[in-house]
N, CA, C and O atoms as a CHARMM CRD file, in Angstrom:
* protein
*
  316
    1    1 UNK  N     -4.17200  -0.99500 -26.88300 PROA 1      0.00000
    2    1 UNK  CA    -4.95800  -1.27100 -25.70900 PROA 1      0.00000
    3    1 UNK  C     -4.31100  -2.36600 -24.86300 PROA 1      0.00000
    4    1 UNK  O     -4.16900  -2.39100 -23.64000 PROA 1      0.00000
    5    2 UNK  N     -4.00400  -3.13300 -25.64400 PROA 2      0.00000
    6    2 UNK  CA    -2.99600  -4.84600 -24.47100 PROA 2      0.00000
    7    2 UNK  C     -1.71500  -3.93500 -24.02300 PROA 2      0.00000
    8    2 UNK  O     -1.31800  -4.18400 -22.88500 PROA 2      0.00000
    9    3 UNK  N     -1.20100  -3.20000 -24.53700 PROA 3      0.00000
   10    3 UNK  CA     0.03000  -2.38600 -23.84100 PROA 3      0.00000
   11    3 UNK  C     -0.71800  -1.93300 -22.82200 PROA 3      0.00000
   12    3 UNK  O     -0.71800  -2.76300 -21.91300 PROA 3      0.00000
   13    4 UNK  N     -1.25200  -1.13500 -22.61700 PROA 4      0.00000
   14    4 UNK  CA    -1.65900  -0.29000 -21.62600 PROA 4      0.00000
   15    4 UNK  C     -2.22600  -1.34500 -20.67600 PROA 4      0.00000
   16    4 UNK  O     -2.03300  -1.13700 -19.47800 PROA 4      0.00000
   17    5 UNK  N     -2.97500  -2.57600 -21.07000 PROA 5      0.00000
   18    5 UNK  CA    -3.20400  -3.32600 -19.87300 PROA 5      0.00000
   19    5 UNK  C     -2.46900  -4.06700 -19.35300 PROA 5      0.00000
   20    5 UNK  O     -2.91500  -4.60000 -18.33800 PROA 5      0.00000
   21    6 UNK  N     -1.52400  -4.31500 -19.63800 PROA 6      0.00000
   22    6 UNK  CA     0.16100  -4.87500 -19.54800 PROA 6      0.00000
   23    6 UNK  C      0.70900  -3.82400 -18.88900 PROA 6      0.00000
   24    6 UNK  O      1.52200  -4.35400 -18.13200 PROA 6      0.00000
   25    7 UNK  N      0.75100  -2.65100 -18.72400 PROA 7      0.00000
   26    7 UNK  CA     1.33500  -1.54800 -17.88500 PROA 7      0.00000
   27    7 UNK  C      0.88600  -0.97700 -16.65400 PROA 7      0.00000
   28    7 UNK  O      1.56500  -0.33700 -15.85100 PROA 7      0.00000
   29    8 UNK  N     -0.69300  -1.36300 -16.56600 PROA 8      0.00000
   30    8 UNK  CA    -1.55000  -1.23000 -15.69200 PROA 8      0.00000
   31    8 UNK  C     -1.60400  -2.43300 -14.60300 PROA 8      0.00000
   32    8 UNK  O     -1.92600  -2.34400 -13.41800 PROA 8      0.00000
   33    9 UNK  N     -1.14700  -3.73600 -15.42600 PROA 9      0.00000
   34    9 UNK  CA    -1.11200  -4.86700 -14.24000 PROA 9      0.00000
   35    9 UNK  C      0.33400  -4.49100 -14.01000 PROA 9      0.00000
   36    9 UNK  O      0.63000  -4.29100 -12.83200 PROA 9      0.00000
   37   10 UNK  N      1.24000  -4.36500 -14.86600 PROA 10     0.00000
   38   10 UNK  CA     2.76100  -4.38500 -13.69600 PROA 10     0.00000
   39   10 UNK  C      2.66200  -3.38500 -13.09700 PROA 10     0.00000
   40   10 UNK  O      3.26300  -3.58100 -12.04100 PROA 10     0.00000
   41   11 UNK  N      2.22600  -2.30200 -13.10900 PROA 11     0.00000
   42   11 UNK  CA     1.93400  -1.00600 -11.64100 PROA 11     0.00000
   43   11 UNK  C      1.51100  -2.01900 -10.49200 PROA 11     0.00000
   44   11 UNK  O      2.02400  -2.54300  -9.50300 PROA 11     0.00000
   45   12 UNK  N      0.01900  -2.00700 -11.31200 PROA 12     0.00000
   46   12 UNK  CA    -0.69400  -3.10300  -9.82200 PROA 12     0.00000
   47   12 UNK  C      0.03700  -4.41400  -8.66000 PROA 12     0.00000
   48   12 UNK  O     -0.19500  -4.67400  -7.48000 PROA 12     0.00000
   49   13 UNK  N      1.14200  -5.11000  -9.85300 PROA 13     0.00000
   50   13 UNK  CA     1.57200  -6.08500  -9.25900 PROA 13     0.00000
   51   13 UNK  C      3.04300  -5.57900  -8.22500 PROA 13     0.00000
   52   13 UNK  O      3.36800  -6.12700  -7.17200 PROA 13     0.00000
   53   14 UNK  N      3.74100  -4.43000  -8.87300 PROA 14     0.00000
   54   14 UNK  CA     4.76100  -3.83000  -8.01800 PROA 14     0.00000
   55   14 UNK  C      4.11600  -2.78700  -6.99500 PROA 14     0.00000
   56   14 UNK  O      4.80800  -2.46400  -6.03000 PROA 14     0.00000
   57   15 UNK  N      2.65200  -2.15400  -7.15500 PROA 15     0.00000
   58   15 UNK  CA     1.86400  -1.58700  -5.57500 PROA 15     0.00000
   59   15 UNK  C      1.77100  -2.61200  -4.39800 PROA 15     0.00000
   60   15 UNK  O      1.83000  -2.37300  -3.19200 PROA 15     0.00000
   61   16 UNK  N      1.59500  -3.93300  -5.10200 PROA 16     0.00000
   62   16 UNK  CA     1.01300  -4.97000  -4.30500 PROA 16     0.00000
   63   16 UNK  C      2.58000  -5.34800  -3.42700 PROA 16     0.00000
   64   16 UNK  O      2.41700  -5.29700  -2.20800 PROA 16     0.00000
   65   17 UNK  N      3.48500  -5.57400  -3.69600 PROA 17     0.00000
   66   17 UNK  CA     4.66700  -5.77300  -3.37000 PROA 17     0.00000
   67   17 UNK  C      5.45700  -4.46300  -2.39000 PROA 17     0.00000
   68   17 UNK  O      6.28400  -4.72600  -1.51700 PROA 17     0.00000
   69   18 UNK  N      5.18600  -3.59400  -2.60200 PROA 18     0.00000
   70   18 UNK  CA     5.10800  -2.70100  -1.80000 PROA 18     0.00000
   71   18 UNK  C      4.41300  -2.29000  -0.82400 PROA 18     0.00000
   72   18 UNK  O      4.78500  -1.68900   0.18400 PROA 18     0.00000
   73   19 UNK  N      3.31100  -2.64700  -1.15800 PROA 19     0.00000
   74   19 UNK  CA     1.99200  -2.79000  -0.13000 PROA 19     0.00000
   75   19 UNK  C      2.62200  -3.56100   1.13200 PROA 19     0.00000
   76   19 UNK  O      2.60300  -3.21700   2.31400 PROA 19     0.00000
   77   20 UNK  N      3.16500  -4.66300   0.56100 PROA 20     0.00000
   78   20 UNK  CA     3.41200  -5.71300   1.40100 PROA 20     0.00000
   79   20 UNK  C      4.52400  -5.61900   2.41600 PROA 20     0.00000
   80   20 UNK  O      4.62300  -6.00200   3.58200 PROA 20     0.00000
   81   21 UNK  N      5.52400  -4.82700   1.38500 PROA 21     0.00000
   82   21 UNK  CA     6.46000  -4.37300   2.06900 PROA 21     0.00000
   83   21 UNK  C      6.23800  -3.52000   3.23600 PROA 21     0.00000
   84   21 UNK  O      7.20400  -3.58600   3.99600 PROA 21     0.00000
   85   22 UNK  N      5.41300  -2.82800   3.60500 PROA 22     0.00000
   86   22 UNK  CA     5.15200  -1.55000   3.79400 PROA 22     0.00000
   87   22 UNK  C      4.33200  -2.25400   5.15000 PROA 22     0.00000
   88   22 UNK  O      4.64100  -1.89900   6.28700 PROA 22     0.00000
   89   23 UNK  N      3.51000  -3.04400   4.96600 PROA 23     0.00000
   90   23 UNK  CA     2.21600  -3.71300   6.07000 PROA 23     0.00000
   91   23 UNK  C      3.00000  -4.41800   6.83500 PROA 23     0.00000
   92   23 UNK  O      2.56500  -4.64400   7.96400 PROA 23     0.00000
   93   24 UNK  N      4.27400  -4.93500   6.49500 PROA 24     0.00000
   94   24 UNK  CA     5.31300  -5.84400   7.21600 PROA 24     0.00000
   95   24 UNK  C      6.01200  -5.24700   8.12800 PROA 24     0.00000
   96   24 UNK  O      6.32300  -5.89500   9.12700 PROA 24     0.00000
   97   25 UNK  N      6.40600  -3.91900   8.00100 PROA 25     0.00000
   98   25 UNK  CA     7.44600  -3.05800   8.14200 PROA 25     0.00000
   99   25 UNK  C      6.44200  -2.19500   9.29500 PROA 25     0.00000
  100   25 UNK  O      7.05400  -1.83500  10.30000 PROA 25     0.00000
  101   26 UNK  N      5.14600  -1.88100   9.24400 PROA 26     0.00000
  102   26 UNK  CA     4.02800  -1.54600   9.70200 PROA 26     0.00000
  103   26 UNK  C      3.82600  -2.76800  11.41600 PROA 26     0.00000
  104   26 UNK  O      3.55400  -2.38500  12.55400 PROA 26     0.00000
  105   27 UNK  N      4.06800  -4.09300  10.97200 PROA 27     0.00000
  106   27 UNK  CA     3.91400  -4.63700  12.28700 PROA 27     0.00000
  107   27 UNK  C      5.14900  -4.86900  13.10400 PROA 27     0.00000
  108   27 UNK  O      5.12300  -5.05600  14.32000 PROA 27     0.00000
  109   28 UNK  N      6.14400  -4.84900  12.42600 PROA 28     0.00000
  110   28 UNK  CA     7.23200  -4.94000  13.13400 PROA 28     0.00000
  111   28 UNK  C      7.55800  -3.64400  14.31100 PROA 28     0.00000
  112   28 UNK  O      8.22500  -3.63200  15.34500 PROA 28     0.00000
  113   29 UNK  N      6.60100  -2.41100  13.47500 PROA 29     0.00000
  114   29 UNK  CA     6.73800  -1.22700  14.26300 PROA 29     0.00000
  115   29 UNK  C      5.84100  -1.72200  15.37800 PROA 29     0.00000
  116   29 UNK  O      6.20900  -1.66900  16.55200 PROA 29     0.00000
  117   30 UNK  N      4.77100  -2.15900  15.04300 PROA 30     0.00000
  118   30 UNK  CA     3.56400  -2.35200  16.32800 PROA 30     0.00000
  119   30 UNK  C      4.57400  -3.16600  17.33600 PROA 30     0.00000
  120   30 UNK  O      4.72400  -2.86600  18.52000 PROA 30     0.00000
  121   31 UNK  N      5.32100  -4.37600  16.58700 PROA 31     0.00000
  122   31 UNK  CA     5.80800  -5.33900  17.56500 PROA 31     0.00000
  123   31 UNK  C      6.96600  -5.00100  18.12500 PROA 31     0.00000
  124   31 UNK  O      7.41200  -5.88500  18.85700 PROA 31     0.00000
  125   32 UNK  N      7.81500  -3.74000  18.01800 PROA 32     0.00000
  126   32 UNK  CA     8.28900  -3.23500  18.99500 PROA 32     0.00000
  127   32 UNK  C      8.03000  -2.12900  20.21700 PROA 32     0.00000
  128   32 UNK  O      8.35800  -1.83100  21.36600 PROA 32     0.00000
  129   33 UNK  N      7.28000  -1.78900  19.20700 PROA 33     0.00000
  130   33 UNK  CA     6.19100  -0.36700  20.06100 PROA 33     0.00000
  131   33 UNK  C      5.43800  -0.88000  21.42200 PROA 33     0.00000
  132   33 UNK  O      5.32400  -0.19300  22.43700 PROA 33     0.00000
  133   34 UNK  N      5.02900  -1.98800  21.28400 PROA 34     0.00000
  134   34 UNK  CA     4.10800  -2.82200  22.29300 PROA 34     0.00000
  135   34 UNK  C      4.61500  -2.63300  23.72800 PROA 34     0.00000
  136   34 UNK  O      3.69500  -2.66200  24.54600 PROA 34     0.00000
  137   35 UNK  N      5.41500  -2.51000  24.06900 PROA 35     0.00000
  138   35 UNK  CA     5.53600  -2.09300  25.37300 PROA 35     0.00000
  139   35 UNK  C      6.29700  -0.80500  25.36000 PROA 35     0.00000
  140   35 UNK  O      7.47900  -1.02300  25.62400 PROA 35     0.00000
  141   36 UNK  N      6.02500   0.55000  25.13100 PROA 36     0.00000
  142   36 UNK  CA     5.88500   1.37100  24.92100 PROA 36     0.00000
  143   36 UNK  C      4.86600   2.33600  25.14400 PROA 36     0.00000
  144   36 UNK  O      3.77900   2.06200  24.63600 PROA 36     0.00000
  145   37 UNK  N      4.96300   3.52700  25.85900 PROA 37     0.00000
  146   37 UNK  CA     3.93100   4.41800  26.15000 PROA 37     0.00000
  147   37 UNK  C      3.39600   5.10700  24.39000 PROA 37     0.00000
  148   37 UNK  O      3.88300   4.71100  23.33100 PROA 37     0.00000
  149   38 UNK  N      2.60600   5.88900  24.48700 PROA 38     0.00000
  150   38 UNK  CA     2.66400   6.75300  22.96100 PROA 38     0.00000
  151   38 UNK  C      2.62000   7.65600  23.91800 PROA 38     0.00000
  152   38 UNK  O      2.08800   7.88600  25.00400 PROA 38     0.00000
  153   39 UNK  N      3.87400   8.39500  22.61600 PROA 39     0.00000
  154   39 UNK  CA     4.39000  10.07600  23.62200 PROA 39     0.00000
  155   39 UNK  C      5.71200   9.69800  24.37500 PROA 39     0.00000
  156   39 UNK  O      6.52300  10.58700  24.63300 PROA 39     0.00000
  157   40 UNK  N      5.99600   8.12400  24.80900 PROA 40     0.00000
  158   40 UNK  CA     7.00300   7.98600  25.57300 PROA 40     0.00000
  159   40 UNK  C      8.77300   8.78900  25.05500 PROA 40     0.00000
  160   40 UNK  O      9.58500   9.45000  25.70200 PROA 40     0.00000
  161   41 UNK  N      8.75800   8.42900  23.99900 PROA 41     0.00000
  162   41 UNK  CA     9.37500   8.58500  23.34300 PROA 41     0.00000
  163   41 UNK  C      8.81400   9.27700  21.29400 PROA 41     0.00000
  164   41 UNK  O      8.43600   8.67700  20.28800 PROA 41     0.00000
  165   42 UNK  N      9.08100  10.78800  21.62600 PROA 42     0.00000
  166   42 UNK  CA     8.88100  11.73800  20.53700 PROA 42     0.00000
  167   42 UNK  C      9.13100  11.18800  19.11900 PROA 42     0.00000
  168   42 UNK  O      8.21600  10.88400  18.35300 PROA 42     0.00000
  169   43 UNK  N     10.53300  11.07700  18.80900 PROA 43     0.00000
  170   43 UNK  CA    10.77400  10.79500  17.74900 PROA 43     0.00000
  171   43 UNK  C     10.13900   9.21800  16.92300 PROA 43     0.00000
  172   43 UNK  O      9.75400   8.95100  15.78500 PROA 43     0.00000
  173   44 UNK  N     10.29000   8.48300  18.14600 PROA 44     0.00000
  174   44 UNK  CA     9.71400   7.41600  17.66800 PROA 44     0.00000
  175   44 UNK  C      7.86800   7.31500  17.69400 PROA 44     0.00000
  176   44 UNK  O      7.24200   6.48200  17.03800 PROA 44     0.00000
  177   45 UNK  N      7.44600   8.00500  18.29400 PROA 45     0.00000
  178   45 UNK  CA     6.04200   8.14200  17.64500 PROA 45     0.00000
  179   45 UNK  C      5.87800   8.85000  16.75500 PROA 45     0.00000
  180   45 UNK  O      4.73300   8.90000  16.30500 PROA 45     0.00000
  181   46 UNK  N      6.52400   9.36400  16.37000 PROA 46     0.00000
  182   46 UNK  CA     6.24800  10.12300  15.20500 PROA 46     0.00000
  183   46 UNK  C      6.70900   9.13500  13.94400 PROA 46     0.00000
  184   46 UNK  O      5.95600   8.68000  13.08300 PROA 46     0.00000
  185   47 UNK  N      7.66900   8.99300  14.02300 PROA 47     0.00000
  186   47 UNK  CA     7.94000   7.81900  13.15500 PROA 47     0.00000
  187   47 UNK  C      6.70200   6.59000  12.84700 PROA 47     0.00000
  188   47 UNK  O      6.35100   6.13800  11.75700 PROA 47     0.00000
  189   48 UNK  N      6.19700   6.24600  14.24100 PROA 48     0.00000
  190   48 UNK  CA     5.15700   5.64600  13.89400 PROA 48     0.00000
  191   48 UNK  C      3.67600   5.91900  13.07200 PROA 48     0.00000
  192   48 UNK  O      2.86000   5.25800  12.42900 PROA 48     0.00000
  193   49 UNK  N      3.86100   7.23400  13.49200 PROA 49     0.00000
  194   49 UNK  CA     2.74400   7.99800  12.79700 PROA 49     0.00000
  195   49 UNK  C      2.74700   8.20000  11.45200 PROA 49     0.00000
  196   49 UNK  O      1.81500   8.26700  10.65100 PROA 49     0.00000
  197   50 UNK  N      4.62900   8.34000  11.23200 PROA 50     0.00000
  198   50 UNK  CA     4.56900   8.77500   9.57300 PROA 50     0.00000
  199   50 UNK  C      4.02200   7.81500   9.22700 PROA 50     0.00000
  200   50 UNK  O      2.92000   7.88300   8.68200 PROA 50     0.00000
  201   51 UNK  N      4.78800   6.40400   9.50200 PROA 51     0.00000
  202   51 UNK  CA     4.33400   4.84500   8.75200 PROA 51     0.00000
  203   51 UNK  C      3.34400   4.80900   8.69800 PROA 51     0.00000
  204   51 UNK  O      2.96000   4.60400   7.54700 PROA 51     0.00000
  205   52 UNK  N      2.46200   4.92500   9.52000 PROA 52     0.00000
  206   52 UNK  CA     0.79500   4.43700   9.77100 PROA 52     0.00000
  207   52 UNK  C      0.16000   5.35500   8.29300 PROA 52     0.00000
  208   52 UNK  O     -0.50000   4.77200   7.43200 PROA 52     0.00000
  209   53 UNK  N      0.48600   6.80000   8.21300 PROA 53     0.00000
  210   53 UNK  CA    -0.13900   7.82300   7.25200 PROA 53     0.00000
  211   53 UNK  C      0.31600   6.94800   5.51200 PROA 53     0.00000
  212   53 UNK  O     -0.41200   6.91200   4.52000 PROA 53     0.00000
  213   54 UNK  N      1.73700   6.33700   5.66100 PROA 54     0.00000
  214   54 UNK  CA     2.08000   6.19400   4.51300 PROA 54     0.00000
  215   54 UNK  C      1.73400   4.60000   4.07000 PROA 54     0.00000
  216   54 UNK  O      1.76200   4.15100   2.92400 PROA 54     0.00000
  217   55 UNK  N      1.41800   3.91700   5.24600 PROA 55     0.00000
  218   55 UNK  CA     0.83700   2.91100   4.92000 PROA 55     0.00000
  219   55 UNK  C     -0.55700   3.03500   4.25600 PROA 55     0.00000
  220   55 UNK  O     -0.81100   2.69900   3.10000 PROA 55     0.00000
  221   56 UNK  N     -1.38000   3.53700   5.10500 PROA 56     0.00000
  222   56 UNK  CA    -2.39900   4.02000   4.25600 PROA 56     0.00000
  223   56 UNK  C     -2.82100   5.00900   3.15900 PROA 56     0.00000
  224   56 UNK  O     -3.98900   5.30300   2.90600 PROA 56     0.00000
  225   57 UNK  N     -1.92700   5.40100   2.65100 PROA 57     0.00000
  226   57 UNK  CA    -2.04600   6.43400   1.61200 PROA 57     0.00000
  227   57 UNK  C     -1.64500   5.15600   0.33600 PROA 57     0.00000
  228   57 UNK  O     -2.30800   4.94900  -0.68000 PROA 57     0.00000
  229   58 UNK  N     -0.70200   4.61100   0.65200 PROA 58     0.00000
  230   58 UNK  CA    -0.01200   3.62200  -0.18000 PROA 58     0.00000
  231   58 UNK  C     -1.49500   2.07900  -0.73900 PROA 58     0.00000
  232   58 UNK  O     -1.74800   1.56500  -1.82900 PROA 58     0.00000
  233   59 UNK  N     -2.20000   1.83700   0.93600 PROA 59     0.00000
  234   59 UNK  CA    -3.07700   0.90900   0.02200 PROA 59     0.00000
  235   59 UNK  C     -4.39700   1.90500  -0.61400 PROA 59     0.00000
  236   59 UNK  O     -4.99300   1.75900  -1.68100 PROA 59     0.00000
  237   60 UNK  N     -4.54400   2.65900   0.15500 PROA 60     0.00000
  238   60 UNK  CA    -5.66200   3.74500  -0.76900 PROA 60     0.00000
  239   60 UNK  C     -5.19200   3.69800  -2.44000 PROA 60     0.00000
  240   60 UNK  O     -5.86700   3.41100  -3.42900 PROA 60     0.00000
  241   61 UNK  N     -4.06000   4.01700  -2.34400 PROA 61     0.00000
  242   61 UNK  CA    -3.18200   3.88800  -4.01000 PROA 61     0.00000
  243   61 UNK  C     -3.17600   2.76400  -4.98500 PROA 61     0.00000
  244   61 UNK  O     -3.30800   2.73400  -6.20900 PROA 61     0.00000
  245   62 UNK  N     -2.96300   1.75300  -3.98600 PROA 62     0.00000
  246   62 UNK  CA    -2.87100   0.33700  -4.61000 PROA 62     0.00000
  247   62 UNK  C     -4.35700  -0.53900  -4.83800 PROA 62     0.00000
  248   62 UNK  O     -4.43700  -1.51200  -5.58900 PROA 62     0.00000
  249   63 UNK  N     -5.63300   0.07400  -3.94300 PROA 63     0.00000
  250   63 UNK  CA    -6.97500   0.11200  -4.22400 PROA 63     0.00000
  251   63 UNK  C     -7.38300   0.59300  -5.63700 PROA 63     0.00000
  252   63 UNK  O     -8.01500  -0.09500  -6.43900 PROA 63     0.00000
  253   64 UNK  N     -6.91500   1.95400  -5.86200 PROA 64     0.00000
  254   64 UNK  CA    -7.15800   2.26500  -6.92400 PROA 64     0.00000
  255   64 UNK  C     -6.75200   1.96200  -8.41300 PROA 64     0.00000
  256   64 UNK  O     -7.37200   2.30100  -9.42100 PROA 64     0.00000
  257   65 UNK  N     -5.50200   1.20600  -8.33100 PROA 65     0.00000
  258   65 UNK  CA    -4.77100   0.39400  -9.37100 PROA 65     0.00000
  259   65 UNK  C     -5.87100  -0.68400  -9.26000 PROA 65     0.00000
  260   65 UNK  O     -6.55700  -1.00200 -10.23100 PROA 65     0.00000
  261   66 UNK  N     -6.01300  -1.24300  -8.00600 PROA 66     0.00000
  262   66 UNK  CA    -6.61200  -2.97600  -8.78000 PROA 66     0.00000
  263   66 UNK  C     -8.25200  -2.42000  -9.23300 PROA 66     0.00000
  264   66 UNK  O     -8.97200  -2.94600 -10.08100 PROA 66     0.00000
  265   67 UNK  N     -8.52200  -1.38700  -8.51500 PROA 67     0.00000
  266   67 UNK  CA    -9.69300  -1.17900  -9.72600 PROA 67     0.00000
  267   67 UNK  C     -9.72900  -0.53600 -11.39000 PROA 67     0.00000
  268   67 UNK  O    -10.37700  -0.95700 -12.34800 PROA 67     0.00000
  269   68 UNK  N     -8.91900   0.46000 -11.32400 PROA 68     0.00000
  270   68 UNK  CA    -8.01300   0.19700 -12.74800 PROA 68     0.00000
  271   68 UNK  C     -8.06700  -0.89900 -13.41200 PROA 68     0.00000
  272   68 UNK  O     -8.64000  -0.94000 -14.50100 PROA 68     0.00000
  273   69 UNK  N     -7.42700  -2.05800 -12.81500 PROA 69     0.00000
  274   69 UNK  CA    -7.43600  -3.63800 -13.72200 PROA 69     0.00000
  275   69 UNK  C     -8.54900  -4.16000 -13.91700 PROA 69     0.00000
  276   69 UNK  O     -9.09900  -4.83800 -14.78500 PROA 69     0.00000
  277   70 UNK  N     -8.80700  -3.66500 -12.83100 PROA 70     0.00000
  278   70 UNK  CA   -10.71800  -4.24200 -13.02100 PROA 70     0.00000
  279   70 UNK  C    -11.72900  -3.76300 -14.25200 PROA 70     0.00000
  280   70 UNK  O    -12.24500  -4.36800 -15.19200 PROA 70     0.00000
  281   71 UNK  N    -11.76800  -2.23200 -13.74300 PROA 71     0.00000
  282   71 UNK  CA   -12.05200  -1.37100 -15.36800 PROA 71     0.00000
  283   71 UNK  C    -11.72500  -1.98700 -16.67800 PROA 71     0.00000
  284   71 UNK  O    -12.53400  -2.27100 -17.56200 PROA 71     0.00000
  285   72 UNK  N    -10.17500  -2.19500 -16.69800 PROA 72     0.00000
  286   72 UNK  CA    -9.45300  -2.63600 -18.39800 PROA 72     0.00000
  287   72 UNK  C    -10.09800  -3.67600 -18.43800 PROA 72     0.00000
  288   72 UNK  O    -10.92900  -3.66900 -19.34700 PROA 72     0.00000
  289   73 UNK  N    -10.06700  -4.87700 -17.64000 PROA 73     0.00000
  290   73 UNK  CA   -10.94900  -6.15000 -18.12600 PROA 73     0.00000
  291   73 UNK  C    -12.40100  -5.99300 -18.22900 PROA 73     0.00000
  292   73 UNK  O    -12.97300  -6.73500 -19.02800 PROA 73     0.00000
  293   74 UNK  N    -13.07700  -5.17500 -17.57500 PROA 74     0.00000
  294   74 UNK  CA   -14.25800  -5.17000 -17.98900 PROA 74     0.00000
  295   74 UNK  C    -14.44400  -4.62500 -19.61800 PROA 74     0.00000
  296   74 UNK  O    -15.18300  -5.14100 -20.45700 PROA 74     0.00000
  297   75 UNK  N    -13.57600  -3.46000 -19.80300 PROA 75     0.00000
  298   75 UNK  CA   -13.82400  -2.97200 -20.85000 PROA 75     0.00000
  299   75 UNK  C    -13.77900  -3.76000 -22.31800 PROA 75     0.00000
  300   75 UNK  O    -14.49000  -3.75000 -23.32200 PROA 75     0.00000
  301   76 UNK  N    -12.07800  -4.72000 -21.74200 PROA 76     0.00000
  302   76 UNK  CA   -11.50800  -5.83900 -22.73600 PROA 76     0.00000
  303   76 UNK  C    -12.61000  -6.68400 -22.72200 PROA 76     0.00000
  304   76 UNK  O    -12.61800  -7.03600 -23.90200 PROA 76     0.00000
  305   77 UNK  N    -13.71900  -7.35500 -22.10000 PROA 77     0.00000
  306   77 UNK  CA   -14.74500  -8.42300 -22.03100 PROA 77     0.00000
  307   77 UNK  C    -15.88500  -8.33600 -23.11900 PROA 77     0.00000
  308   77 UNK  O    -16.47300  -9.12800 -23.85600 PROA 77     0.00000
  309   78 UNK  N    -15.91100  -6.67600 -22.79600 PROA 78     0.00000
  310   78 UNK  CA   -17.04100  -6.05800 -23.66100 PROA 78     0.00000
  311   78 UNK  C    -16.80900  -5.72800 -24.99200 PROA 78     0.00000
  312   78 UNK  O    -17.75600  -5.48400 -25.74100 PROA 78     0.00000
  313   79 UNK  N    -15.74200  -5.69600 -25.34000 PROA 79     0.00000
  314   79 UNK  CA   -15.20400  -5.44400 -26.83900 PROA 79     0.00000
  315   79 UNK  C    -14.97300  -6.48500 -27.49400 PROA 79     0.00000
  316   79 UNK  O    -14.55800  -6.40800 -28.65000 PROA 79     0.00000
């Protein structure tokens, strides 16, 4: 059982790092985009679009890990 909650926080802690990566990488797009039409340029909205989809698919993901950790410690509390 401590393995598995030891495997479950390093997921969580390398989502979180990615997360981060990802939300960073996410404003830098906003902060060039900013003077920019949407539509102005095709490829690059789309690009923006992928990011935006994969940003959020990614913390939806990383939501579900830290409740995961949450679960194992509750469970570990109760035992």
């Amino acid at each position: 059982m401590a393995d598995k909650a030891g495997s479950v926080r390093k997921k969580f802690h390398s989502h979180i790092v990615i997360e981060t990566v990802l939300v960073v990488a996410l404003a830098l797009y906003m902060l060039i985009a900013r003077h920019q039409a949407v539509g102005e340029d095709l490829v690059f909205t789309v690009a923006g679009a992928g990011l935006m989809a994969l940003v959020t698919y990614w913390t939806l993901n990383t939501l579900r890990d830290g409740l995961e950790v949450i679960a194992m410690r509750s469970r570990r509390s109760r035992a």
